[in-house]
C-alpha positions in Angstrom: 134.8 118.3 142.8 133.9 121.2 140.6 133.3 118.4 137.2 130.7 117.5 139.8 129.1 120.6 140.8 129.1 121.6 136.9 127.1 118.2 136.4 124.5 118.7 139.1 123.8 122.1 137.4 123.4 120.8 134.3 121.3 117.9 135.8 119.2 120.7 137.4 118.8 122.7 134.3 117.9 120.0 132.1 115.5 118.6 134.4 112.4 120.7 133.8 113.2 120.3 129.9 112.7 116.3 130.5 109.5 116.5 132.9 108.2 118.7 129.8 109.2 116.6 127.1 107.6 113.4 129.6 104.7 115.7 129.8 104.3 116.0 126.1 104.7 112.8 125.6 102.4 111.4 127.8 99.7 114.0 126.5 100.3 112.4 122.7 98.8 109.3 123.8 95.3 108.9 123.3 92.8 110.1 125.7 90.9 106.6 125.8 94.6 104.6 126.4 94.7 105.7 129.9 91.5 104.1 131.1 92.1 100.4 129.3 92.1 97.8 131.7 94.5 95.2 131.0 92.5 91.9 131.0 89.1 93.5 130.5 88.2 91.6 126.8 86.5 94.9 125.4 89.6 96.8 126.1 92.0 93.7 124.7 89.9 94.1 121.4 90.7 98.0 121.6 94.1 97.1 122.0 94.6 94.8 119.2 91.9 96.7 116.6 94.4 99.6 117.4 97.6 97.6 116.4 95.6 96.7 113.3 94.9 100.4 112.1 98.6 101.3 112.9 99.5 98.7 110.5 97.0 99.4 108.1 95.6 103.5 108.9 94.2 103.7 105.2 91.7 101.0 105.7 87.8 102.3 106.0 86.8 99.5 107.8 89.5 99.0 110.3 88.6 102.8 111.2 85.0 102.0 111.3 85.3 98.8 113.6 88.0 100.8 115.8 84.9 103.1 116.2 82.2 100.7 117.4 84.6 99.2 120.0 85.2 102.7 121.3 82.0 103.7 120.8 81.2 100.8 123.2 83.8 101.6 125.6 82.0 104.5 126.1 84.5 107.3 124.3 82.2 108.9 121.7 84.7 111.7 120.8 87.2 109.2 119.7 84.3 107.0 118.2 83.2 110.0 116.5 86.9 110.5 115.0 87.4 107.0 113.4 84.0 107.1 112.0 84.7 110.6 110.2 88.2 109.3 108.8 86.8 106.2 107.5 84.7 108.5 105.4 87.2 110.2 104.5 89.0 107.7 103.5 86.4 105.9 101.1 83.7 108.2 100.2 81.4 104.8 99.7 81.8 103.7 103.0 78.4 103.9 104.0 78.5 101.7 107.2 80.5 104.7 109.2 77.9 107.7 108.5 75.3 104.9 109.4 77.3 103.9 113.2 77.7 107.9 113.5 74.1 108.4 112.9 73.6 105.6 115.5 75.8 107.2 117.9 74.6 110.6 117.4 71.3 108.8 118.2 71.9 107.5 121.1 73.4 111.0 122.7 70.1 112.5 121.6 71.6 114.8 119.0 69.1 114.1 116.4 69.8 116.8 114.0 73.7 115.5 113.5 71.9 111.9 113.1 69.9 112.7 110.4 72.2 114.2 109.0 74.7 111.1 108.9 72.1 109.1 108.0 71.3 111.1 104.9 74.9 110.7 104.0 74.4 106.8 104.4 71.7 106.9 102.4 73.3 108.9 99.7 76.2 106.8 99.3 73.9 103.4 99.1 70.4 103.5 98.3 69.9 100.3 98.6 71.0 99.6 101.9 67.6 99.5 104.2 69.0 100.1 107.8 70.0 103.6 107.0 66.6 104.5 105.3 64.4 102.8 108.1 66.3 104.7 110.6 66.1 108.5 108.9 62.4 107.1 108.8 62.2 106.6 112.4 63.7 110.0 113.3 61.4 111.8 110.6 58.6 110.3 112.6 59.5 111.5 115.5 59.8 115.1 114.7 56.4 115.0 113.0 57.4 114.9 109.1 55.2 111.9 108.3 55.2 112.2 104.2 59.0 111.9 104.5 58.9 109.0 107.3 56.5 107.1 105.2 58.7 107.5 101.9 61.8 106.1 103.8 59.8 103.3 105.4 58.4 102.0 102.1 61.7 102.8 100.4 63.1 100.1 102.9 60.9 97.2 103.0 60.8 97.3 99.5 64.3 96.8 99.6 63.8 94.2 102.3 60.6 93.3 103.2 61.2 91.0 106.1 62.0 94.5 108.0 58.5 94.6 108.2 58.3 91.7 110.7 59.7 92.3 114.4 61.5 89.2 114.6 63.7 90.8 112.0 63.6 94.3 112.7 61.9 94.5 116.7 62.2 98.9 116.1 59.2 98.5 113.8 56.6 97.8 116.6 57.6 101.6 117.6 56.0 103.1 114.5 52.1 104.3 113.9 53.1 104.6 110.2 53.5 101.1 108.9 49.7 100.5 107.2 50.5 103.6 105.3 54.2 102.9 104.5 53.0 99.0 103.7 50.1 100.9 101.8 52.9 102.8 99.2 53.9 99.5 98.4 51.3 97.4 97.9 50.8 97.9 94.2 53.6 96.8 93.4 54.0 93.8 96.3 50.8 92.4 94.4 52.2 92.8 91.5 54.9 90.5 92.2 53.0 88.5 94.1 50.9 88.0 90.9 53.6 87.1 88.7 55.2 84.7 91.4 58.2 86.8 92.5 59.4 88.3 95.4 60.6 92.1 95.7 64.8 91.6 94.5 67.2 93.1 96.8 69.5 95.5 96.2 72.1 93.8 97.8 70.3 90.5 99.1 72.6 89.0 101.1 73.7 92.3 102.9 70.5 93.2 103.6 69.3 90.1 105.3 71.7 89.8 107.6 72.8 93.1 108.6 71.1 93.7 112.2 69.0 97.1 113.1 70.2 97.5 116.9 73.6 98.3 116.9 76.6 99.6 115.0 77.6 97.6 111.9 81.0 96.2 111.2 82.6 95.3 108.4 82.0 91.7 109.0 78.2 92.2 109.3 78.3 92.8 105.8 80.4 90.1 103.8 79.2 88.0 101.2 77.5 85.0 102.7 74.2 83.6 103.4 72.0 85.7 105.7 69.4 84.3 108.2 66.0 83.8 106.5 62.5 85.1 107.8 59.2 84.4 106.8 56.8 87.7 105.7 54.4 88.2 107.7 51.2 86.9 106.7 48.5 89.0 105.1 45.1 89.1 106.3 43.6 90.0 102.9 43.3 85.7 101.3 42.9 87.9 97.5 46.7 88.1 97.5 48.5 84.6 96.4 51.0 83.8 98.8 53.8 81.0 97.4 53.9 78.6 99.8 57.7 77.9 101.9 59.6 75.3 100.0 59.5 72.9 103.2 55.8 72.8 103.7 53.9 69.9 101.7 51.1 70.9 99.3 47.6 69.8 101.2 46.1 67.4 99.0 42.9 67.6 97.3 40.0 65.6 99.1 37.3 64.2 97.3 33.8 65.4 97.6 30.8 62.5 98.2 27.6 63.7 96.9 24.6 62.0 98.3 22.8 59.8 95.2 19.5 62.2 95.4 21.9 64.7 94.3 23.3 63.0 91.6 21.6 63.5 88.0 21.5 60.4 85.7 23.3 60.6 82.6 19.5 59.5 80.7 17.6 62.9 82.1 16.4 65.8 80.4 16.2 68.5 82.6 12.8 70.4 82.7 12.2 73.8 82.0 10.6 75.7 84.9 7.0 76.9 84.6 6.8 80.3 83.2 5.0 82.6 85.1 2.3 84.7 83.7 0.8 87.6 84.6 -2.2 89.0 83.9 -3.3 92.5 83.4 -5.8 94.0 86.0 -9.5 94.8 84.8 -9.5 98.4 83.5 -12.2 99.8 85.6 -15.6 101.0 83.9 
């Protein structure tokens, strides 16, 4: 009897130690665990990109793709944190100051997002989205010079951004003559010698999308979508035509025969007109 009153005691008194420890426990998970819904897809992906970064927490990207799920889930703060450790963990990881930029954005903190993207720029230069974007905030807060450099920085780079089928944000901006007019010595340039403006990085740059975060995956090696400049209203400019569209062919031109010279005539000179002084009054 007493063995069993001793082990209710010591039941009792370790009891509060175990709810704490449960407690603790509990509280290590992470804040967005709680709220995952099992069968919801988005949160499956969470799930699974999560058991990927366990395996793997070194890996930049993993941490930047773990943030753009949460960051579409809705948890910024934890968005926020993969997105600074993946830059942490690679200081060329460019794609995770660009999403934080984005994120930053879209929570109307526009200081902190051009501040990331100034980090994405710094770390690739040639990588349009980031400049176009720091362009686009510039713009709004009124510092056109430094808008316009961005914008022609970045459809020189990738001049289809220019075009809304490729980049619809562009339609937003009053500053696109003058940004188009930065470049334009040089696009006729190249347009003179036959060339189009090189990419940087010509395969990133054409497929990676401008309205939403960007995953590793947007940016593998591989062939991007292709679309057409937009056409140019000043006909000075040669403009190679697309590889798919025939050459029109030349049509001949039928002069009427009263038009026609023969071989045998000698053209004649045309009169010379003379003119005569006026009488010099007496």
């Amino acid at each position: 009897m007493k063995k069993l009153m001793y082990a209710a005691l010591a039941m009792a008194l370790l009891m509060p130690t175990l709810i704490l420890s449960a407690r603790e426990k509990k509280n290590d998970d992470p804040f967005y665990r709680r709220y995952l819904v099992p069968g919801n897809p988005l949160d499956e992906k969470i799930r699974e990109q999560e058991k990927r970064v366990e395996a793997d927490p070194k890996s930049a990207d993993l941490r930047n793709d773990f943030g753009n799920l949460l960051a579409a889930r809705r948890f910024p703060k934890e968005a926020q944190e993969q997105y600074r450790l993946a830059m942490k963990l690679d200081r060329n990881h460019y794609l995770a100051p660009y999403n934080l930029g984005l994120l930053y954005e879209t929570q109307g903190e526009i200081g902190k997002a051009i501040g990331a993207y100034q980090t994405s720029v710094e770390r690739n230069r040639g990588f349009p989205p980031s400049r176009f974007r720091l362009g686009r905030l510039y713009e709004k807060r009124g510092w056109d010079a430094q808008a316009i450099e961005q914008y022609a920085r970045a459809f020189s780079i990738d001049p289809t951004m220019r075009d809304p089928r490729r980049n619809p944000l562009v339609v937003d901006t009053r500053l696109l003559a003058r940004a188009s007019l930065v470049n334009y010595p040089r696009d006729l340039a190249a347009a003179s010698m036959g060339a189009e403006a090189g990419y940087v990085e010509p395969r990133l740059a054409r497929r990676a999308p401008i309205d939403r975060t960007l995953s590793s995956g947007d940016v593998l090696e591989g062939p991007g979508p292709e679309v057409a400049p937009p056409p140019t209203s000043d006909s000075s400019i040669p403009v190679a035509a697309p590889a798919h569209v025939a050459p029109t062919p030349a049509r001949a031109i039928t002069l009427p025969p009263s038009a026609i010279m023969p071989a045998h005539a000698v053209p004649v000179a045309p009169t010379p007109l003379v003119v005569r002084p006026a009488p010099t009054p007496r």
